[in-house]
C-alpha positions as a Markdown table, in Angstrom:
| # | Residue | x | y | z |
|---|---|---|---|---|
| 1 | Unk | 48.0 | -47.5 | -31.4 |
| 2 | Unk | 47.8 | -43.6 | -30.6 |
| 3 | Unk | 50.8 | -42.9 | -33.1 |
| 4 | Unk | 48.3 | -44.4 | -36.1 |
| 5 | Unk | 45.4 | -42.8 | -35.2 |
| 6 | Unk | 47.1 | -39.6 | -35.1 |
| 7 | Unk | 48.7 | -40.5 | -38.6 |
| 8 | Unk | 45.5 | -41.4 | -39.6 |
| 9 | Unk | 43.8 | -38.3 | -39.1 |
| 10 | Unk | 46.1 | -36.5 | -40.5 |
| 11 | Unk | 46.1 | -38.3 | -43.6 |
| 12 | Unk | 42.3 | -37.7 | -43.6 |
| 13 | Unk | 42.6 | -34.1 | -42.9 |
| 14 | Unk | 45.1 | -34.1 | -45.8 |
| 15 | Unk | 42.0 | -36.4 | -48.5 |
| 16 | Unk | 39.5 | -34.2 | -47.5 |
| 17 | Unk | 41.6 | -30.9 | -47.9 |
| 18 | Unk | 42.9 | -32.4 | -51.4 |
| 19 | Unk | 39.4 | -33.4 | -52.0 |
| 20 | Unk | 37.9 | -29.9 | -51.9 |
| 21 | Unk | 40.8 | -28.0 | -53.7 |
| 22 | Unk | 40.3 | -30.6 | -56.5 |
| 23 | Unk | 36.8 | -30.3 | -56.7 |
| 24 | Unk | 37.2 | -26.0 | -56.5 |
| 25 | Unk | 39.2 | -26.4 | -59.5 |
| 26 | Unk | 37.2 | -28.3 | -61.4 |
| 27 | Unk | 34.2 | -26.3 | -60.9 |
| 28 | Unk | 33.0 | -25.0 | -64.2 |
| 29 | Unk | 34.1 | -21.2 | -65.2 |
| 30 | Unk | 31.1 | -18.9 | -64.4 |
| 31 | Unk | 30.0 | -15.5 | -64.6 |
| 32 | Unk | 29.3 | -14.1 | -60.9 |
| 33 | Unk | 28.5 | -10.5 | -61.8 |
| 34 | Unk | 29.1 | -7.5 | -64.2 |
| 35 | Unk | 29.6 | -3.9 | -63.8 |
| 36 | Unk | 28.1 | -1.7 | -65.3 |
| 37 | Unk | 25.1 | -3.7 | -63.7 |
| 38 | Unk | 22.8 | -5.4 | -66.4 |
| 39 | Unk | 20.2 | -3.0 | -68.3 |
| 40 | Unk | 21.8 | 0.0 | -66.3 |
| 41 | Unk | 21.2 | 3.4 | -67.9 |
| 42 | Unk | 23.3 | 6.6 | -67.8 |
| 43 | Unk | 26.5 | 4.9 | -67.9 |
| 44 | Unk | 30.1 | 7.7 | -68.0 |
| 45 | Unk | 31.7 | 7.5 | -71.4 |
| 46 | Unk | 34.8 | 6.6 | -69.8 |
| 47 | Unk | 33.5 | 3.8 | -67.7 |
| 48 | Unk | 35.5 | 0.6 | -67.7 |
| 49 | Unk | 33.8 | -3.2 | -68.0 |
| 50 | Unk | 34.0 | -5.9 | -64.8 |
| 51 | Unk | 32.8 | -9.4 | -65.3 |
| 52 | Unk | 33.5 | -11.3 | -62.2 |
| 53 | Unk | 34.0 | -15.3 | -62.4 |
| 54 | Unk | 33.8 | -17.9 | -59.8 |
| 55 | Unk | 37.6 | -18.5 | -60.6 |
| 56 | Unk | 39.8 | -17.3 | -62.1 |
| 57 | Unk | 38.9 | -17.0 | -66.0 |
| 58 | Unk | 41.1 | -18.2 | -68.3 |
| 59 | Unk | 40.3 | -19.0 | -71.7 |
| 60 | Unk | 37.9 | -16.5 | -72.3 |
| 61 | Unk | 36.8 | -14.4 | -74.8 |
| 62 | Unk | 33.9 | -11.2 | -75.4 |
| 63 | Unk | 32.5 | -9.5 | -78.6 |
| 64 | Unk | 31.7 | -5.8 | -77.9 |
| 65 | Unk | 29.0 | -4.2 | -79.8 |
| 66 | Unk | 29.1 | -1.2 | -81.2 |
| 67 | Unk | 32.9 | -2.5 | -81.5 |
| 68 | Unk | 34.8 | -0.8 | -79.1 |
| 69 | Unk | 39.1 | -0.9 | -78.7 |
| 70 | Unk | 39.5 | -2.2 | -75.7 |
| 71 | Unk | 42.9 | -2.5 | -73.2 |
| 72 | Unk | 42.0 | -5.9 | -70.9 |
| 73 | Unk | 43.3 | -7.2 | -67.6 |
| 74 | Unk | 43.0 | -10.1 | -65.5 |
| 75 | Unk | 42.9 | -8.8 | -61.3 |
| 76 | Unk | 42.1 | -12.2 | -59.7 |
| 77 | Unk | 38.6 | -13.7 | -60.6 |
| 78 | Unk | 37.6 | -10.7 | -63.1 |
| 79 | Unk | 38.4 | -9.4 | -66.4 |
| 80 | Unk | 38.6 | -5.9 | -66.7 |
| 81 | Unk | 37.9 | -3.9 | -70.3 |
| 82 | Unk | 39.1 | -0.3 | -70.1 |
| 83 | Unk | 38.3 | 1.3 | -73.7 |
| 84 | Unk | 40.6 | 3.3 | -75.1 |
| 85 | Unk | 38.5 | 6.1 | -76.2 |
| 86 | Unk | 35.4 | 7.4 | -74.2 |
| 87 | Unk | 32.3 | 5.5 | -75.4 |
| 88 | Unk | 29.3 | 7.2 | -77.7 |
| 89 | Unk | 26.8 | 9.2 | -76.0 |
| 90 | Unk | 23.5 | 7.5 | -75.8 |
| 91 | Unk | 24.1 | 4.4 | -76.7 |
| 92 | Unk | 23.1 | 0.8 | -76.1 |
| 93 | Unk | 26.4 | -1.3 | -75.5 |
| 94 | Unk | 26.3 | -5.3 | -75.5 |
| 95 | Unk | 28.9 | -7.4 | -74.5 |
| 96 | Unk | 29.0 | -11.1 | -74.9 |
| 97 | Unk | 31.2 | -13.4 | -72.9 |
| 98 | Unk | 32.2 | -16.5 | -74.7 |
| 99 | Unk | 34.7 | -19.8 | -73.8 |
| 100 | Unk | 35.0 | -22.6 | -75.8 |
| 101 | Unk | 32.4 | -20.6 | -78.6 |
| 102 | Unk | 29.8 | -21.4 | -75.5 |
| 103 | Unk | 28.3 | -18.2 | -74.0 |
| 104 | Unk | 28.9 | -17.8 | -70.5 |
| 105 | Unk | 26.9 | -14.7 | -70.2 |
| 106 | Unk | 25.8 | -11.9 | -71.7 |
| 107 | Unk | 24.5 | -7.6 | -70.5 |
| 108 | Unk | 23.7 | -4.7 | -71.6 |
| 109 | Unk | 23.8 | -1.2 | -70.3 |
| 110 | Unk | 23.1 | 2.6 | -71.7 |
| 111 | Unk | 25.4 | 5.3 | -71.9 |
| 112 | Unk | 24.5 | 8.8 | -70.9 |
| 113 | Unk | 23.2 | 12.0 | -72.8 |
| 114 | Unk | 24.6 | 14.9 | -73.5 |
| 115 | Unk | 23.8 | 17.4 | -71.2 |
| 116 | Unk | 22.2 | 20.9 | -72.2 |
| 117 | Unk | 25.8 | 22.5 | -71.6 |
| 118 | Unk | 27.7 | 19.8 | -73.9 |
| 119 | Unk | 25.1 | 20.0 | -77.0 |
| 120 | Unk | 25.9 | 24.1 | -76.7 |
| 121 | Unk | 29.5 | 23.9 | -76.3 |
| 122 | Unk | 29.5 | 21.3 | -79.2 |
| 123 | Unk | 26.7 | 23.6 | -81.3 |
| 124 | Unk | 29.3 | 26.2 | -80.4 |
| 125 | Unk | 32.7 | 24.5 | -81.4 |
| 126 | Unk | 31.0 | 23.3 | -85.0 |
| 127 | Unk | 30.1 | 27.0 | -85.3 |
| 128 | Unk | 33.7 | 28.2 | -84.6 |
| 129 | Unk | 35.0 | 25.6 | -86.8 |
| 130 | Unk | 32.9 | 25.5 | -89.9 |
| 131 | Unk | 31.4 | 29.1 | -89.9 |
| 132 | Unk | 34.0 | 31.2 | -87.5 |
| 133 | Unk | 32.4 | 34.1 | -89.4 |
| 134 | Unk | 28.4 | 33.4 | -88.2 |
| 135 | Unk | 28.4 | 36.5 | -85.7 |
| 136 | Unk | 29.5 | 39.0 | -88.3 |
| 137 | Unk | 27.1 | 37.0 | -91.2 |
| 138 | Unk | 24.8 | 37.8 | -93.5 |
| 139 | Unk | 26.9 | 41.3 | -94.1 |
| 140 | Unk | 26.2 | 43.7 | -96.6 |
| 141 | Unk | 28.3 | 46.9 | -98.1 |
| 142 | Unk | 27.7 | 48.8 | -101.0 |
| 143 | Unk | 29.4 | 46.5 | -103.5 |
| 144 | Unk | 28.4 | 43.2 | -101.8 |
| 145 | Unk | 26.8 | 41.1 | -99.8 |
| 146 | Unk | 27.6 | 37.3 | -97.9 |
| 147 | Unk | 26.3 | 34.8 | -95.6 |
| 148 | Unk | 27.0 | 30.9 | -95.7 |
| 149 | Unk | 26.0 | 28.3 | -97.8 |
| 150 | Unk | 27.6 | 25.6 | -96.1 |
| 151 | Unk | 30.4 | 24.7 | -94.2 |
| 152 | Unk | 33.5 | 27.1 | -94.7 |
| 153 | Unk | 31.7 | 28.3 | -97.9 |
| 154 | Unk | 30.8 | 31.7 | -98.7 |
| 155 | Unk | 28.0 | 33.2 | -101.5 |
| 156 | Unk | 29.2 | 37.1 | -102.4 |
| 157 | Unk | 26.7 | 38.6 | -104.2 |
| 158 | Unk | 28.6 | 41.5 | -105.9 |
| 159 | Unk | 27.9 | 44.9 | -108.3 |
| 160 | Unk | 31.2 | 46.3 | -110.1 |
| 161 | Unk | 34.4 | 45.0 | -110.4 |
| 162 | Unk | 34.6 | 41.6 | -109.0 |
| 163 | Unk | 38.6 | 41.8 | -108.5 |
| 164 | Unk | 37.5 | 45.1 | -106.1 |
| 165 | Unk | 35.1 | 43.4 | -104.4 |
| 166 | Unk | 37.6 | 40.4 | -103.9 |
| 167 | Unk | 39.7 | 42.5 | -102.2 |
| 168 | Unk | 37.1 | 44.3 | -100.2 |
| 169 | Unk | 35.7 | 40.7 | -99.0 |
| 170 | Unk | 39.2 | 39.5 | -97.8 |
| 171 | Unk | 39.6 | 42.8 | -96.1 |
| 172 | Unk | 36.6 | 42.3 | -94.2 |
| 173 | Unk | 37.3 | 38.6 | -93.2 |
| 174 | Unk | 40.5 | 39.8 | -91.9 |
| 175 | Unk | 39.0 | 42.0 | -89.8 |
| 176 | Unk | 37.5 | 39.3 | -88.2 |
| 177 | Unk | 41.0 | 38.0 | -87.8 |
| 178 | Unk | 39.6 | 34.6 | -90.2 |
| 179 | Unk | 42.1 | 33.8 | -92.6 |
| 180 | Unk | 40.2 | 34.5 | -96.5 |
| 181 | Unk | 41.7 | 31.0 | -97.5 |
| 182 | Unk | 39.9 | 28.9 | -95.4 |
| 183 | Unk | 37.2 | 29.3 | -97.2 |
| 184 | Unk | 35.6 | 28.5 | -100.2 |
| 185 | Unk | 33.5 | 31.2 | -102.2 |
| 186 | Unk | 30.5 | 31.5 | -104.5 |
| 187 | Unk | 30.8 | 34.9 | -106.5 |
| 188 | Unk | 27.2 | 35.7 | -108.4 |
| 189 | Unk | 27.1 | 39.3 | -110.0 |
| 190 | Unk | 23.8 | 41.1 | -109.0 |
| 191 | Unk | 22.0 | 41.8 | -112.1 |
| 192 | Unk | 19.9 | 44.3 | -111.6 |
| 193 | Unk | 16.2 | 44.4 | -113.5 |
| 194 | Unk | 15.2 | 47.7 | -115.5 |
């Protein structure tokens, strides 16, 4: 009689064990958490997405707007996005997690500013790009003058021989160690009024 009792519980032991694995795997996929937290501000731009699940998610899918490349990866019960590039500066980002076409969840979250420094360096690298000759600009000599009219473009106002003053304008730019052809130029003879 001992002998089935102790068989007996075991086998219970062994229902109620199988009972709540079974019941823990049918439990519906769910979204725990997300990180960056919901309606979070000043997020990096090279933060990476987290949405935990109460198992392990399978089946799942997300729309990223803006649309963003993403790498992803499953690490237990979450699903990790790592964009590839950093993300835009100040901007809303919304992600959408869908399985089955049936939303599961959904957040938000803000990405940073740029910083003082960061709209000077990049005010500063345009510069250096698109008008490396701003420091020296508008110039004037006796046969011409310049300044910018846009980006890598140059007006010479001239008086003589515009092949001379060619020459005296690419002199000058190489003194500025610019190379003349990376720029375009408008040439407009001076006329001057009686």
């Amino acid at each position: 009689m001992k002998k089935k009792l102790i068989i007996l519980g075991v086998v219970l032991i062994i229902l109620i064990g199988l009972t709540f694995w079974l019941s823990k795997n049918n439990e519906e996929l769910g979204v725990v958490s997300f990180y960056p937290k919901r309606g979070e501000g000043n997020v990096g731009i090279n933060a990476l997405f987290k949405i935990n699940f109460n198992k392990k998610p399978r089946g799942v899918e997300y729309v990223i707007k803006p649309v963003l490349e993403v790498e992803e990866k499953i690490v237990e019960n979450s699903l990790v996005l790592r964009p590839v590039r950093d993300l835009p500066f100040d901007t809303f980002i919304n992600i959408y997690v869908l399985r089955d076409g049936e939303e599961l969840g959904d957040w938000y979250f803000k990405t940073r500013r740029k910083t003082e420094v960061e709209l000077v360096e990049e005010e500063e690298e345009l510069t250096k790009r698109y008008s490396p000759l701003a420091s020296y600009l508008p110039y004037s000599a006796r046969s011409f003058k310049m300044y910018y009219v846009g980006k890598l473009k140059l007006k010479v106002i001239y008086v003589g021989d515009l092949d001379g003053v060619k020459d005296k304008v690419y002199e000058f730019i190489k003194s500025k160690k610019v190379d003349p052809e990376t720029h375009t130029y408008e040439w407009e003879e001076e006329v001057k009024s009686l």
